[in-house]
BATORDREN-233189 format. One line per 10 residues: number of its first residue (from 1); for each residue x negated, y negated, z of N, C-alpha, C, O. Coordinates in pm, 1 decimal, padded with zeros to 6 digits. Each point is the difference from the previous one (the first is absolute). Layout:
REM residues N
NUM	X Y Z X Y Z X Y Z X Y Z; ...
END
This chain:
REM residues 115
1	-00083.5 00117.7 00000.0 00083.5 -00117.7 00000.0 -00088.1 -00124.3 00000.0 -00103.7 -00004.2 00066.2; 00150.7 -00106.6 -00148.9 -00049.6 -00104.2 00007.0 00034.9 -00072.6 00138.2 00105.2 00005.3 00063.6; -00218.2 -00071.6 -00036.2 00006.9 -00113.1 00120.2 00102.0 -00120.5 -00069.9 00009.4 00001.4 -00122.7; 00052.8 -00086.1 00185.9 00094.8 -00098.7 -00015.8 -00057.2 -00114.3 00115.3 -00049.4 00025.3 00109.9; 00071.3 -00149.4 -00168.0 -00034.5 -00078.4 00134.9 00183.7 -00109.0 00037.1 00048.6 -00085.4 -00074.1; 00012.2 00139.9 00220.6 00150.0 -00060.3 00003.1 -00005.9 -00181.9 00017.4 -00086.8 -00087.0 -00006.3; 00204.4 00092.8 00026.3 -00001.9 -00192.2 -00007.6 -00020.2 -00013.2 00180.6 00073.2 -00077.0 00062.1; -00152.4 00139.4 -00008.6 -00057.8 -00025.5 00148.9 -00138.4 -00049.0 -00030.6 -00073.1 -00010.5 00098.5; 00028.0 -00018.0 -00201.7 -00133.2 -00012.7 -00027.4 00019.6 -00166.5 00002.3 00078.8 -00084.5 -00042.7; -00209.8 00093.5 00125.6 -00037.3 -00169.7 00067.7 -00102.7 -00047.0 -00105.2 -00060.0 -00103.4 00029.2
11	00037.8 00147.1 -00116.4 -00102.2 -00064.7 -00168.1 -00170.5 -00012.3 00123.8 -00064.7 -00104.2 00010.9; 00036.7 00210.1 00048.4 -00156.4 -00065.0 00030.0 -00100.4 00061.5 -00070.0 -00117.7 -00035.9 00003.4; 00164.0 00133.8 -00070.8 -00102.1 00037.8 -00084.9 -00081.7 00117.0 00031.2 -00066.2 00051.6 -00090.0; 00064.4 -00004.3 00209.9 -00059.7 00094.3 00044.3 -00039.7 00114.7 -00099.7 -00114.0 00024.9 -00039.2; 00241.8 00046.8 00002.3 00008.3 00086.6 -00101.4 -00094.4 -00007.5 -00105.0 -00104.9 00064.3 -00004.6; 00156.9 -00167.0 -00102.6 -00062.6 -00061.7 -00079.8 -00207.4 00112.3 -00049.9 -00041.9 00089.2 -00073.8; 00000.1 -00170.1 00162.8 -00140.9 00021.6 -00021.7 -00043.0 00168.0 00045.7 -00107.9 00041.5 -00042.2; 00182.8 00039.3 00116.8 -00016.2 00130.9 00002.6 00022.3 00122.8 -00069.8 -00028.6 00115.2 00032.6; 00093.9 -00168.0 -00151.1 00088.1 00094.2 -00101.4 -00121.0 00016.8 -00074.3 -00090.8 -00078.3 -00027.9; 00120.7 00256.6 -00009.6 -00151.9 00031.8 -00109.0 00020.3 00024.3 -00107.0 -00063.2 00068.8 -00080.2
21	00202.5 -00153.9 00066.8 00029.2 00019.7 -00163.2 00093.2 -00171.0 -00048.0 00092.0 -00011.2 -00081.0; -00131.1 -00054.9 00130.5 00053.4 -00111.4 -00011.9 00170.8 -00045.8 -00025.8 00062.8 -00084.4 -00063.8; -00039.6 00183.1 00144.7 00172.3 00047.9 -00014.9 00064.4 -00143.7 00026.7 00088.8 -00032.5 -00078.9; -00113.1 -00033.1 00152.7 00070.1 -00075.4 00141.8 -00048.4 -00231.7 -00068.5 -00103.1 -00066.3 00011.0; 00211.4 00040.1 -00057.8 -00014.1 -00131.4 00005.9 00036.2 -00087.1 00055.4 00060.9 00034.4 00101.2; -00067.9 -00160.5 -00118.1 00063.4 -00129.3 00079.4 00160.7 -00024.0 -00062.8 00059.7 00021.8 -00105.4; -00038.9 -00064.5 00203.0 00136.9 -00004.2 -00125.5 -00018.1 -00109.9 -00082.5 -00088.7 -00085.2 00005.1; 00182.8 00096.2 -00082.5 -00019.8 -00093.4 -00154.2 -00144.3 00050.0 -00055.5 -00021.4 -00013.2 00120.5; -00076.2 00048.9 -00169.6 -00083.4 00094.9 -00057.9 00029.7 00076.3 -00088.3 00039.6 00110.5 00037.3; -00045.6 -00134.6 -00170.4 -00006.5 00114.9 -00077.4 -00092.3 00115.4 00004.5 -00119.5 -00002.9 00029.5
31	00173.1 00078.7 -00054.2 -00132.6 00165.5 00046.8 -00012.9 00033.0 -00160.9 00069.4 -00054.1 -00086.1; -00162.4 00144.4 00063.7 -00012.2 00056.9 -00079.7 -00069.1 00175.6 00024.5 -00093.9 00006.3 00079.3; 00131.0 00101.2 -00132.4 -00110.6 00110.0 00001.7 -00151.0 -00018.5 00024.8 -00054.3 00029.2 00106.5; 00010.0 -00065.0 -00181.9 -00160.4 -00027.0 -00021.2 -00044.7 -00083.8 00109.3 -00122.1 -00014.4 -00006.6; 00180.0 -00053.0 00115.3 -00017.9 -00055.7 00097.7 -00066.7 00091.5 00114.9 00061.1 00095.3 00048.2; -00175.0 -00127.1 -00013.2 -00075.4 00097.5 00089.9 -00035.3 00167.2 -00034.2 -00075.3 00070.9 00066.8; 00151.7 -00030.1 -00189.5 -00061.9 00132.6 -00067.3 -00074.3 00017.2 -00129.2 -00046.4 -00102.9 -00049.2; 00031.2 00195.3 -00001.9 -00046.0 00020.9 -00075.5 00024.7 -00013.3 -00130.8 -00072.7 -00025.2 -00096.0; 00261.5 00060.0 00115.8 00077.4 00021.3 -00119.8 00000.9 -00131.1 -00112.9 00030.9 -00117.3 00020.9; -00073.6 00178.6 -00139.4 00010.1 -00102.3 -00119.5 00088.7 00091.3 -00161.8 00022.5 00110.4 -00049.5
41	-00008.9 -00211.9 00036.0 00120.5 00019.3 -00149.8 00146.1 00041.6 00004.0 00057.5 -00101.1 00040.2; 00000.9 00162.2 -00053.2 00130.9 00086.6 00038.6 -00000.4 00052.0 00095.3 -00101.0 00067.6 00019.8; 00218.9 -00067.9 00102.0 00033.3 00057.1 00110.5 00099.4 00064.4 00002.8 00095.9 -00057.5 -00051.6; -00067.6 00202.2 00109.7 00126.6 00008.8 -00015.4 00094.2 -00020.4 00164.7 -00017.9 00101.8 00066.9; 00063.2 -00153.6 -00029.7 00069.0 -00036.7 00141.3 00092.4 00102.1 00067.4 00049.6 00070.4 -00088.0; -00013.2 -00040.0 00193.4 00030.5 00098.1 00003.4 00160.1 00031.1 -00049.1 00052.6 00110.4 00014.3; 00008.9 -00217.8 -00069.4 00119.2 00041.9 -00022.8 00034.6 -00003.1 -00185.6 00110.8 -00002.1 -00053.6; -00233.3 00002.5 -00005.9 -00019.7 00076.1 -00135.1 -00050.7 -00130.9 -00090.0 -00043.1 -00006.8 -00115.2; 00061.1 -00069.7 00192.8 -00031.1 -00121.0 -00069.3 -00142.3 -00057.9 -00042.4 -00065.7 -00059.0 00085.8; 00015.8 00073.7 -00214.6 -00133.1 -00056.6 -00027.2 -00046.4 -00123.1 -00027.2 00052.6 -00057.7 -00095.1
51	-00146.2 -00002.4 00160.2 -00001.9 -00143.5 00044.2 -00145.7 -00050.4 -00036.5 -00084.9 00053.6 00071.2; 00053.1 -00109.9 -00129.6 -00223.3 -00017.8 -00009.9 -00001.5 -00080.3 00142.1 00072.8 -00094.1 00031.7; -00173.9 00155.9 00044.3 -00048.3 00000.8 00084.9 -00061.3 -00141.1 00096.0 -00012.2 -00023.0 00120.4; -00019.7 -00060.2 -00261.2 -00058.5 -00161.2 00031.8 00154.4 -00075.8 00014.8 -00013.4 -00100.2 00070.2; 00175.3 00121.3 -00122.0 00051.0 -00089.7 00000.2 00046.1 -00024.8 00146.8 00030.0 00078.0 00090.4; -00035.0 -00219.0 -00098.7 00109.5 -00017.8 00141.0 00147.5 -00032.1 00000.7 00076.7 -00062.5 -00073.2; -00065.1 00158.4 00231.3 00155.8 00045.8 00020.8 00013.1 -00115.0 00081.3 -00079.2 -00073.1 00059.4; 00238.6 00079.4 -00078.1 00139.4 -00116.3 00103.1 -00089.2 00046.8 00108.3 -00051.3 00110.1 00019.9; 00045.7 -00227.0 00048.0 00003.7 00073.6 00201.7 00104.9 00092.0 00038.3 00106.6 -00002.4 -00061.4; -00124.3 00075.5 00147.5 00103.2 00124.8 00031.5 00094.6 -00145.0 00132.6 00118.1 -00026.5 00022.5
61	-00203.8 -00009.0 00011.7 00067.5 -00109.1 00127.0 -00066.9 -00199.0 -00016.7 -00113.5 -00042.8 -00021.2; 00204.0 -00007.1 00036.1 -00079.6 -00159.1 -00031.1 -00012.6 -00055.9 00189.9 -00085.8 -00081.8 00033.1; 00178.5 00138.8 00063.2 -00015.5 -00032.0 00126.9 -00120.6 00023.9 00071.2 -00054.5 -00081.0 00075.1; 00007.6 00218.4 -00107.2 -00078.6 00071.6 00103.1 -00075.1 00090.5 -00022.4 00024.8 00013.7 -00119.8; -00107.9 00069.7 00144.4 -00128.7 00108.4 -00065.0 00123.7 00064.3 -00107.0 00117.7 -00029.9 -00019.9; -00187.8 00107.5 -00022.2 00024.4 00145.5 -00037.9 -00094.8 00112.3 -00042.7 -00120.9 -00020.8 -00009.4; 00172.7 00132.7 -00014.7 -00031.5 00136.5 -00057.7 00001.4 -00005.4 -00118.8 00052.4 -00102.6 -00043.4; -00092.3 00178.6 -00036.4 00031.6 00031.4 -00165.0 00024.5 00155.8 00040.1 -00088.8 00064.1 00056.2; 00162.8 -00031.0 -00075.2 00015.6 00164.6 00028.9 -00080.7 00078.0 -00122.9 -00056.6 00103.8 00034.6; 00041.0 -00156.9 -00226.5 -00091.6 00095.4 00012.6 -00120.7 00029.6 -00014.6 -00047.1 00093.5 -00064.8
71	-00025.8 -00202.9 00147.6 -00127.2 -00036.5 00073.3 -00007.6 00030.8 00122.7 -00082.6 -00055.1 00072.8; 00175.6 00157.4 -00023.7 -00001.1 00022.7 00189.6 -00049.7 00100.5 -00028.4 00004.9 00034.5 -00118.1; -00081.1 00062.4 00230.7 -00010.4 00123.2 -00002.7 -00022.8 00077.9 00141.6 -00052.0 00107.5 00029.7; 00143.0 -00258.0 00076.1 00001.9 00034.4 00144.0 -00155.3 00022.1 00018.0 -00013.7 00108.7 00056.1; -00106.9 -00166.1 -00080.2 -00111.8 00037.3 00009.1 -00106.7 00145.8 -00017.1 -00119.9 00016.4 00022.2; 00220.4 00068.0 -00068.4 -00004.9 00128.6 -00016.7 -00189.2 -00018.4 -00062.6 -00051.1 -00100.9 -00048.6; -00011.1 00230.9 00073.1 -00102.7 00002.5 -00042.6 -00120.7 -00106.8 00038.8 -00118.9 00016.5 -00027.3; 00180.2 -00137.9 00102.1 -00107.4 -00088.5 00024.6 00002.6 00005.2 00190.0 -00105.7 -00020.7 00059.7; 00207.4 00043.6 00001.5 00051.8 -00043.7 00104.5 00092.9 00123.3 00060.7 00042.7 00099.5 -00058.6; -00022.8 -00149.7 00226.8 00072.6 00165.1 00045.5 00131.0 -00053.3 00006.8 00092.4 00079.0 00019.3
81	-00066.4 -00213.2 -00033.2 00154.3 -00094.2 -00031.3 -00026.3 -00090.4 -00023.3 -00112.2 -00036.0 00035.6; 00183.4 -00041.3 -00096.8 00064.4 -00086.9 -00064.8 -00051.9 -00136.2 00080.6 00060.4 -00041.6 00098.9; -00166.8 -00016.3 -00147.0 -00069.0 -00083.5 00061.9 00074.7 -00181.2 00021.0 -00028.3 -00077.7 00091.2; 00118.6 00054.1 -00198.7 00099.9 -00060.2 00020.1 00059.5 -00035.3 00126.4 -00003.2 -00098.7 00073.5; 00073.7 00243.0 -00072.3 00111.8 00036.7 00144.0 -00107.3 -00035.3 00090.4 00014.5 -00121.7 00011.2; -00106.5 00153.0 00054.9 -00149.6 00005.2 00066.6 00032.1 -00106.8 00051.1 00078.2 -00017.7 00093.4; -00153.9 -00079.7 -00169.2 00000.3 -00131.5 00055.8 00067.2 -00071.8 -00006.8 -00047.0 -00110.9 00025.4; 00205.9 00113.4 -00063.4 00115.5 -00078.9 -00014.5 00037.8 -00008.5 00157.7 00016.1 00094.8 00076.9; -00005.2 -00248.9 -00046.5 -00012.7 -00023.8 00164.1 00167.6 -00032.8 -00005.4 00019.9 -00107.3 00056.7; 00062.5 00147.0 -00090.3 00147.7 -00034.6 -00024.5 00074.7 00150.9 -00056.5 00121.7 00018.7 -00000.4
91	-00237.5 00092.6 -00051.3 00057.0 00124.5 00021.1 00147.3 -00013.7 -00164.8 00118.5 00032.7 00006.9; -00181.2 -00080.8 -00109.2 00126.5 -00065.5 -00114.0 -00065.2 00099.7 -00126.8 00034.9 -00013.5 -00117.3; -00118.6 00097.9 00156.0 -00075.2 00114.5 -00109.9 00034.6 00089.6 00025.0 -00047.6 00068.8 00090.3; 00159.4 -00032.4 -00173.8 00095.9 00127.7 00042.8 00005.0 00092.0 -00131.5 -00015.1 -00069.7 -00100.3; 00031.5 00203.0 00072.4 00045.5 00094.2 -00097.2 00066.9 -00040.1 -00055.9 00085.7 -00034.5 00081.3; -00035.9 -00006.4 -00224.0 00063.7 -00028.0 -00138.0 00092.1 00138.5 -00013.1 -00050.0 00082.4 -00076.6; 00144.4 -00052.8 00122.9 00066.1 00079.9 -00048.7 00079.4 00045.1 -00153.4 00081.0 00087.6 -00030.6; -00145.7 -00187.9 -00037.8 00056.9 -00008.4 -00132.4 -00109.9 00071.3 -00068.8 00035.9 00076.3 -00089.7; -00199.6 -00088.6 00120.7 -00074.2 00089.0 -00060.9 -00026.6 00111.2 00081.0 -00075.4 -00035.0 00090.8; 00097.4 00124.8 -00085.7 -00051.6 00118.1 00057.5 -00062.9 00092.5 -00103.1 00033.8 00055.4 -00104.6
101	-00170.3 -00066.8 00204.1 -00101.5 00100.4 -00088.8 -00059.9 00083.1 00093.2 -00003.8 -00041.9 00115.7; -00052.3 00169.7 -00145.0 -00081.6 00102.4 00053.3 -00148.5 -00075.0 00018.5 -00029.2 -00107.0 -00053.5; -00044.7 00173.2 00126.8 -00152.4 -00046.0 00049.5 -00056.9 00028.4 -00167.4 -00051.7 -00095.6 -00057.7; 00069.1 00285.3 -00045.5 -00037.1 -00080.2 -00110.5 00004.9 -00075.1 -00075.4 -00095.4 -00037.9 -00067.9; 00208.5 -00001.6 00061.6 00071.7 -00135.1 -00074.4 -00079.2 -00101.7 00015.1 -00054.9 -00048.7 -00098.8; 00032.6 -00007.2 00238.0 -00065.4 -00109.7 00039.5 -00153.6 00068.6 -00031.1 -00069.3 -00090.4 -00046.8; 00020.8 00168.9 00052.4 -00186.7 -00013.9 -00031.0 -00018.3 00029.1 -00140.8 -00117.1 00008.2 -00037.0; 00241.7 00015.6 -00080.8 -00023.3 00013.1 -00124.8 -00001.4 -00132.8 -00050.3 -00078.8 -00039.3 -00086.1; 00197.9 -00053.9 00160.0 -00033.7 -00118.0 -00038.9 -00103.1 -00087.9 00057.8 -00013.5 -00108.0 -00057.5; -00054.2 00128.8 00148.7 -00105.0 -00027.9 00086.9 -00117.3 -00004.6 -00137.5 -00043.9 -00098.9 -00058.7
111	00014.7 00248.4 00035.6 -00108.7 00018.9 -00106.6 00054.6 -00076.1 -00120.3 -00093.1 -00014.1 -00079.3; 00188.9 -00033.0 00039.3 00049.3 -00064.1 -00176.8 -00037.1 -00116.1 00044.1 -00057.0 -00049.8 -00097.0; 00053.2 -00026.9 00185.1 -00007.6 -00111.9 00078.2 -00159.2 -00021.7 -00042.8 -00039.8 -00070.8 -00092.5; -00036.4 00145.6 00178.7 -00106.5 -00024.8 00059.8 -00117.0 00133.3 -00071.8 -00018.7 00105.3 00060.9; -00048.4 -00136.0 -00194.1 -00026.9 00091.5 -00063.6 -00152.8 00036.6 00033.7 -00054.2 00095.6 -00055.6
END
């Protein structure tokens, strides 16, 4: 499952700089794939959709951090949790119940990520 960040989030940023896949922005921020990984040219996202990798996306949120869910990978492979949740001093880094993925799920996309 992807990490989600809720509207309890106080914008300090904590999160932000601990993510090892550059999942997690400010709000208003466009993200893109290729942001903190490896990935270049065509992506495919996880809901079938192919995207090149350099463009930038809408902000998922203009108030407050966010996630990109499919740039999360709950820290799998780098971390023993979700380094986010960790240091979130407001406890607003919670499970995404909308993505649910298996541990391989998350370290296959871990490795497409991070080559």
């Amino acid at each position: 499952m992807a990490i989600k960040i809720t509207d309890e989030c106080i914008n300090c940023g904590a999160c932000e700089p601990e993510c090892p896949n550059n999942a997690i922005y400010e709000g208003g921020v466009e993200w893109a794939m290729s942001d903190g990984t490896s990935v270049k040219g065509v992506y495919v996202l996880m809901n079938g959709t192919e995207v090149d990798a350099d463009k930038r996306n809408e902000p998922i949120s203009v108030d407050t951090y966010y996630i990109v869910p499919n740039k999360c990978t709950e820290c799998q492979g780098f971390h023993e949790e979700p380094q986010c949740a960790a240091v979130c001093p407001v406890d607003c880094c919670v499970p995404d119940e909308t993505y649910v993925e298996t541990v391989e799920a998350l370290m296959a996309k871990k490795e497409k990520m991070h080559l």
